[in-house]
C-alpha positions in Angstrom: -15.5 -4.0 0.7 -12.8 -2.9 2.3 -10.3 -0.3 0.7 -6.3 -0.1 1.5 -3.6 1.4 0.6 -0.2 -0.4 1.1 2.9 1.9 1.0 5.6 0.9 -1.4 7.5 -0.9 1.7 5.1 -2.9 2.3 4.8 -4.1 -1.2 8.6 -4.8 -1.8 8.5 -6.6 1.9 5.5 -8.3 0.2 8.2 -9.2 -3.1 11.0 -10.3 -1.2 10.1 -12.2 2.8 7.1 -14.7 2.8 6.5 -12.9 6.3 3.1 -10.5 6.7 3.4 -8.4 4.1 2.8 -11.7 1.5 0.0 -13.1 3.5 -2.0 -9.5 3.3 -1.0 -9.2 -0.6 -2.5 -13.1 -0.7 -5.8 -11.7 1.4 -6.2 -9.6 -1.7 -5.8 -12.3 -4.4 -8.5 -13.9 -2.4 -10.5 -10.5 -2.9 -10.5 -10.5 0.8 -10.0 -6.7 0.6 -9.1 -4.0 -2.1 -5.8 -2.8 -2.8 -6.3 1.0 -3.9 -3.0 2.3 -6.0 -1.9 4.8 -7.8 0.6 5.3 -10.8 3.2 7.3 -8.9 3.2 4.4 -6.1 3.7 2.1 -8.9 6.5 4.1 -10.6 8.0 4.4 -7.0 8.0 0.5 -6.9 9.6 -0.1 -9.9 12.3 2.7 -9.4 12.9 1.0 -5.4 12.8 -2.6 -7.0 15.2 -1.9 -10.0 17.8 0.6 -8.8 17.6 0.1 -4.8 17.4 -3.4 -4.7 18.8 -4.5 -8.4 15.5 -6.7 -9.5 15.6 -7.1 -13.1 13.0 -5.2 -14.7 11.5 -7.7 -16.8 10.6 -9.1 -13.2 9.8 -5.8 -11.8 7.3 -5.1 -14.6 5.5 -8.6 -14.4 5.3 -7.9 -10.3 3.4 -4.7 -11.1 1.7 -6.0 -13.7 0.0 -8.7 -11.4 -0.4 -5.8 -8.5 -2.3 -4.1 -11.8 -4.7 -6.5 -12.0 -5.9 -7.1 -8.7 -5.6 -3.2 -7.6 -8.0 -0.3 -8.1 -6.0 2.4 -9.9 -6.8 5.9 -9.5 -5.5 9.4 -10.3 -5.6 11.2 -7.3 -5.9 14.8 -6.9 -3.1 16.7 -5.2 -3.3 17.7 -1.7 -1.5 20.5 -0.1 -1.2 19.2 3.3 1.3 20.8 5.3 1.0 17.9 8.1 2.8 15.8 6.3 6.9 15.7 7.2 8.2 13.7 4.5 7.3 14.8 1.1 7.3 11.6 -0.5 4.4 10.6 1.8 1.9 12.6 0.4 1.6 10.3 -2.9 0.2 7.7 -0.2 -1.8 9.8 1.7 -3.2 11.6 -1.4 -3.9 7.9 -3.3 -5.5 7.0 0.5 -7.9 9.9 0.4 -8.8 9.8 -3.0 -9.3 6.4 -2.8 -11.5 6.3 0.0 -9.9 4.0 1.8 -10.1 3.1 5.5 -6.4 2.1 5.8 -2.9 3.2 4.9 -0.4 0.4 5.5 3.0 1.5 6.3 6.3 0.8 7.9 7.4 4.1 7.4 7.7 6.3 11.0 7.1 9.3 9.1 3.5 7.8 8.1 3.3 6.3 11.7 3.3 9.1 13.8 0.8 10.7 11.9 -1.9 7.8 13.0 -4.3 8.9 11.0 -5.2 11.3 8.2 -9.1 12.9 8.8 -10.6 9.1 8.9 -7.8 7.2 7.3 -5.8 4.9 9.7 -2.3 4.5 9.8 -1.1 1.0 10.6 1.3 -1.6 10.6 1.1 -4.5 8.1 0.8 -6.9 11.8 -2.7 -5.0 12.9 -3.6 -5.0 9.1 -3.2 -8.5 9.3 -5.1 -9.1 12.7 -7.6 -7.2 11.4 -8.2 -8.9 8.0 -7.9 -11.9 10.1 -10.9 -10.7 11.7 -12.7 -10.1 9.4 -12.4 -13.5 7.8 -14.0 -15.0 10.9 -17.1 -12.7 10.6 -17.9 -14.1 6.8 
């Protein structure tokens, strides 16, 4: 099955707009795909939902809760890439890699220009979508 890795943007899009973002994070309750994670995404997520954006964290926690339970967590290794601009990106790219994922789903430009890391593709959540889309017809 298919292995992703959405970046915390994509998962707070997910939280707040019923736009893409939500209908990709329903594609995985359906199991139509699976979301691979890591606990410093998650602790990223929590930190961006309670002091960026003022979620409770009684809500925050049940969000990641449910992201829990229909994720694949791992502890990825650390890489010492130096292709990497942003810092913060490597906790994606490392959780990607580890993960063996085909996919890294991003809104972040930093992540974008990069296109790909060895055989990990770097997309939007729209192409994710087209291409989940896709696959859905080919079941």
């Amino acid at each position: 099955m298919l292995r992703v890795v959405l970046d915390t943007n994509v998962l707070v899009s997910a939280f707040f707009n019923d736009g893409i973002e939500r209908k990709i994070l329903r594609m995985a309750l359906d199991k139509k795909f699976i979301i691979v994670i890591s606990l410093p995404i998650l602790d990223e997520l929590r930190r961006v939902l309670v002091e960026k954006f003022n979620v409770d964290e009684e809500i925050a926690e049940s969000y990641i809760f449910r992201l829990k339970q229909i994720s694949k967590i791992i502890r990825p290794k650390k890489l010492k890439d130096k292709n990497v601009r942003d810092r913060d990106d490597i906790k994606i790219i490392e959780c990607a890699y580890y993960g063996k994922c085909k996919y890294i789903v991003t809104g972040d430009k930093d992540l974008l220009s990069l296109k790909k890391y060895k055989e990990i593709k770097i997309i939007r959540s729209r192409e994710m979508l087209r291409i989940l889309l896709q696959q859905c017809k080919g079941d």
